[in-house]
Structures are given as structure tokens and as C-alpha cells.
KOLTORKE-296389 format. One record per residue: residue number from 0; x, y, z of N, C-alpha, C in turn; chain. Coordinates in nm, 2 decimals. Example, Ala and Ser with C-alpha at 12.3 -4.5 7.8 and 13.67 -1.06 7.14 Angstrom:
BEGIN
     k     n.xx     n.yy     n.zz    ca.xx    ca.yy    ca.zz     c.xx     c.yy     c.zz   c
     0     1.32    -0.57     0.78     1.23    -0.45     0.78     1.32    -0.33     0.78   A
     1     1.28    -0.22     0.71     1.37    -0.11     0.71     1.29     0.00     0.79   A
***
This chain:
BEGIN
     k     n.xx     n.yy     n.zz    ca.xx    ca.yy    ca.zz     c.xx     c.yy     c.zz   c
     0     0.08    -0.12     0.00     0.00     0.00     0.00     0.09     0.13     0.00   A
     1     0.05     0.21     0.01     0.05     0.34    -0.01     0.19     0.39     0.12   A
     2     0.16     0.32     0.25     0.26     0.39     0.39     0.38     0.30     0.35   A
     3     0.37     0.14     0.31     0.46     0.05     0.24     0.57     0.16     0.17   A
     4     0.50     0.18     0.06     0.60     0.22    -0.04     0.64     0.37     0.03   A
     5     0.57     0.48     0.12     0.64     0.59     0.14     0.82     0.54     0.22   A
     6     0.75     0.40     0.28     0.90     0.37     0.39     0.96     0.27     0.33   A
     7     0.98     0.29     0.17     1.03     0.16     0.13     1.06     0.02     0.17   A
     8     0.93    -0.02     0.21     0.91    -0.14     0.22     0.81    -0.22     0.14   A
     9     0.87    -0.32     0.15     0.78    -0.49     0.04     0.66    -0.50     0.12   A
    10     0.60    -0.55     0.03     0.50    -0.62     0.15     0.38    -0.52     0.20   A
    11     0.29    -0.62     0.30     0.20    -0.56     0.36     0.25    -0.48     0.48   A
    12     0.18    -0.34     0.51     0.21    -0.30     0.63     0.11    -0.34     0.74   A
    13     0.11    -0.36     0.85     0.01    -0.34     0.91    -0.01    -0.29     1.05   A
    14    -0.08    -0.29     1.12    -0.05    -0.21     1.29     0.00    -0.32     1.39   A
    15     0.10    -0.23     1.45     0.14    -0.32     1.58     0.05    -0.35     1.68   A
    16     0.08    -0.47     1.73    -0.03    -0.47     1.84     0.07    -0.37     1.96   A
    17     0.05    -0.35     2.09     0.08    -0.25     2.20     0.20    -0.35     2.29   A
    18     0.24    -0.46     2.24     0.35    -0.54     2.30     0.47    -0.52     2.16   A
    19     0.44    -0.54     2.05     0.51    -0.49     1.95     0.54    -0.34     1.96   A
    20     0.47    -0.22     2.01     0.48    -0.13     1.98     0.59    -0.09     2.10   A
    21     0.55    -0.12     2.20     0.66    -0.13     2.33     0.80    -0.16     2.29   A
    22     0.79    -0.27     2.24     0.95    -0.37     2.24     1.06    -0.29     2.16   A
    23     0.97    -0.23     2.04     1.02    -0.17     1.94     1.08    -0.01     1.97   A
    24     0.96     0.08     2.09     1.00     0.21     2.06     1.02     0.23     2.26   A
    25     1.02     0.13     2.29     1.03     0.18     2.45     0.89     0.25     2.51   A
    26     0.80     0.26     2.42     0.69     0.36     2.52     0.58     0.29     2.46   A
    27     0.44     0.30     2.56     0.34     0.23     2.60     0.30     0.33     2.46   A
    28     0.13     0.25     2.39     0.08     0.31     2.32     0.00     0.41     2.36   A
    29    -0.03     0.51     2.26    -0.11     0.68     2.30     0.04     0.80     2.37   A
    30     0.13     0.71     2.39     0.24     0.80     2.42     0.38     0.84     2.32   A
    31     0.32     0.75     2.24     0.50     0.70     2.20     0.52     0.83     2.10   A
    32     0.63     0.87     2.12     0.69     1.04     2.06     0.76     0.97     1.91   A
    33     0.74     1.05     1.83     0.78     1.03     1.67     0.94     1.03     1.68   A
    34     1.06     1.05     1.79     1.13     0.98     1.78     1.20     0.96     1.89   A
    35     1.35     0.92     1.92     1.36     0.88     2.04     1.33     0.74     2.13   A
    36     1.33     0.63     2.02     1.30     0.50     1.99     1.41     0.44     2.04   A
    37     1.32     0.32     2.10     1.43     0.25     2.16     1.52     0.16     2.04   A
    38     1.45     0.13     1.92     1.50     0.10     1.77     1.47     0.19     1.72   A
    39     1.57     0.21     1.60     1.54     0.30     1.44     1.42     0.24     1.42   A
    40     1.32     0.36     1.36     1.24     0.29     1.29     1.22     0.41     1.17   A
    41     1.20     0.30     1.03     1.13     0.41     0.92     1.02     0.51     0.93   A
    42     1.03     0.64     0.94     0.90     0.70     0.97     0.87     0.78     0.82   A
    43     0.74     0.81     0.81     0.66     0.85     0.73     0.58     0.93     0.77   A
    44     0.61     1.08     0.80     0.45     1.21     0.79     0.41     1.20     0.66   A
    45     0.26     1.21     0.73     0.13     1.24     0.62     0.17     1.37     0.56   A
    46     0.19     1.38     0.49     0.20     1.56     0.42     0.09     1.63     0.40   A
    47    -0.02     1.57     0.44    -0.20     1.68     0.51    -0.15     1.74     0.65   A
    48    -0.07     1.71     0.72    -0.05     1.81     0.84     0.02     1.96     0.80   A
    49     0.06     1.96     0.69     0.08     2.06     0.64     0.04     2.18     0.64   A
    50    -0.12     2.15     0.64    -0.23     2.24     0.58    -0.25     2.33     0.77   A
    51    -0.18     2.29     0.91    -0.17     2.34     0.99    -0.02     2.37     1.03   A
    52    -0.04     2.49     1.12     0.07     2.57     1.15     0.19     2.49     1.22   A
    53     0.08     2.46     1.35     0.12     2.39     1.43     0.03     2.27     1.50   A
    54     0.12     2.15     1.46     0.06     2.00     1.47     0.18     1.97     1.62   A
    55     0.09     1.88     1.69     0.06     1.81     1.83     0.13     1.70     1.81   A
    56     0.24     1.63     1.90     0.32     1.49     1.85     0.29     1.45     2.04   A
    57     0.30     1.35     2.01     0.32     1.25     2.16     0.43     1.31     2.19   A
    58     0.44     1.32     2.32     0.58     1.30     2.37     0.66     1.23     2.47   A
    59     0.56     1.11     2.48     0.64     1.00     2.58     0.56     0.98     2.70   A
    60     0.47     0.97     2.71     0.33     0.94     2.79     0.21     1.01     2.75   A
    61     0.11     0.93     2.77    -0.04     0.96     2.73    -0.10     1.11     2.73   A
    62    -0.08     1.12     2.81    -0.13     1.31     2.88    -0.01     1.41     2.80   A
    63     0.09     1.36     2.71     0.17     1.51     2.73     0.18     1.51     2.60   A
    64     0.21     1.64     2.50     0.24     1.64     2.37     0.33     1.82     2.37   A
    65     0.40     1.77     2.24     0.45     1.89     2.19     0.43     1.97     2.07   A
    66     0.42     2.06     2.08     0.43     2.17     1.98     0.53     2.14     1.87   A
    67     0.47     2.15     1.73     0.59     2.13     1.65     0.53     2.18     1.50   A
    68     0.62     2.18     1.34     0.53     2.20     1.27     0.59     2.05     1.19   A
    69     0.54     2.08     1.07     0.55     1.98     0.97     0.69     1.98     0.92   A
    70     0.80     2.08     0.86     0.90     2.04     0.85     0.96     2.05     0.97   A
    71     0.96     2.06     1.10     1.07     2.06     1.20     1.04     1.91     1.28   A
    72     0.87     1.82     1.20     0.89     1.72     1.27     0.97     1.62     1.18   A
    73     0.97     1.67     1.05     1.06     1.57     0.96     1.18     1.64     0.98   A
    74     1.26     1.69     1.02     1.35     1.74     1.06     1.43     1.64     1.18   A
    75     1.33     1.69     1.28     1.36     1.58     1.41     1.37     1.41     1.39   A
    76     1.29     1.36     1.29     1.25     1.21     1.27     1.34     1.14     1.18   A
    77     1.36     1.30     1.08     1.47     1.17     0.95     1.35     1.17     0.86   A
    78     1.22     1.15     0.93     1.09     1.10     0.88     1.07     1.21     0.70   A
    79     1.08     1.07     0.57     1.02     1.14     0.50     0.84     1.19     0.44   A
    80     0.85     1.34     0.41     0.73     1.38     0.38     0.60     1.32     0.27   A
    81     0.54     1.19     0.32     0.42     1.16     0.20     0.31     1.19     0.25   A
    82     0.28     1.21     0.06     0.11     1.24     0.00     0.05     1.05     0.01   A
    83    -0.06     1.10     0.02    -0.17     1.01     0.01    -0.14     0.88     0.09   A
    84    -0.12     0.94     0.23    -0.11     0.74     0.30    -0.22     0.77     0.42   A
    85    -0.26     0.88     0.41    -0.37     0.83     0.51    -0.49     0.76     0.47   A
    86    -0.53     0.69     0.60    -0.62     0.61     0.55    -0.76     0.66     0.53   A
    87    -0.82     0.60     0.40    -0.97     0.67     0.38    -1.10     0.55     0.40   A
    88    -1.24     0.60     0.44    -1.31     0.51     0.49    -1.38     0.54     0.39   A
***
């Protein structure tokens, strides 16, 4: 699909369950900060957060987040900028 190919990867993507998401980034899910992983991981911003000034990131527990914009989060992450991976219903 579509987040596959933004993070060049084969294959199907699909969601971690919250024991995968732990193992992988050190933090519980609803918390886990776009980087600062306990592994590298490939990241991918949506490039619709663009269309706001300032977009909201986790920052390492449930209750807290930060201030940031779209290029200073791909800045911080390595994370490259894709069109069309969000999901549509």
C-alpha cells in the first residue's frame, strides 16, 4: 500500500499490536513520541498536516504532547514527507 511504499518497504504494512509497539520504541501506546525509539524505525509524515501551522506529536506518555510544525517534525525524525497514505473510509 501506499505507507509501504512511502517507507520503502515490500510487502503488507500493518498495525502493531501495544506489546510490539513497546518492544520496538520503548513507550506504551497513546504515548509513543515520533522519535527517540528504543530501535530506528522508518518513519513517514502524512504531508495533510501541512495544511496546519502547528501539529501536536506524543511526547512519551499519554497526557503530554508537543508543539511542532511539519517540516521541524521531519527534521527531528529523518521522517520522509508523504502524499496520500492516510487512511480513507
Amino acid at each position: 500500500g501506499a505507507l509501504g511504499a512511502a517507507l520503502g518497504l515490500a510487502g503488507v504494512v500493518g498495525r502493531a499490536d501495544a506489546d510490539a509497539v513497546r518492544a520496538a520504541t520503548g513507550y506504551t501506546i497513546g504515548g509513543v513520541p515520533p522519535f527517540a525509539h528504543a530501535t530506528p524505525l522508518p518513519t513517514a509524515i502524512d504531508a495533510s498536516l501541512g495544511r496546519f501551522a502547528i501539529v501536536y506529536a506524543a511526547a512519551g506518555h499519554p497526557h503530554c504532547v508537543f508543539p511542532t510544525s511539519l517540516d521541524e517534525l521531519a527534521r527531528l525524525t529523518g521522517g520522509a514527507i508523504a502524499p496520500d497514505i492516510t487512511e480513507r473510509s
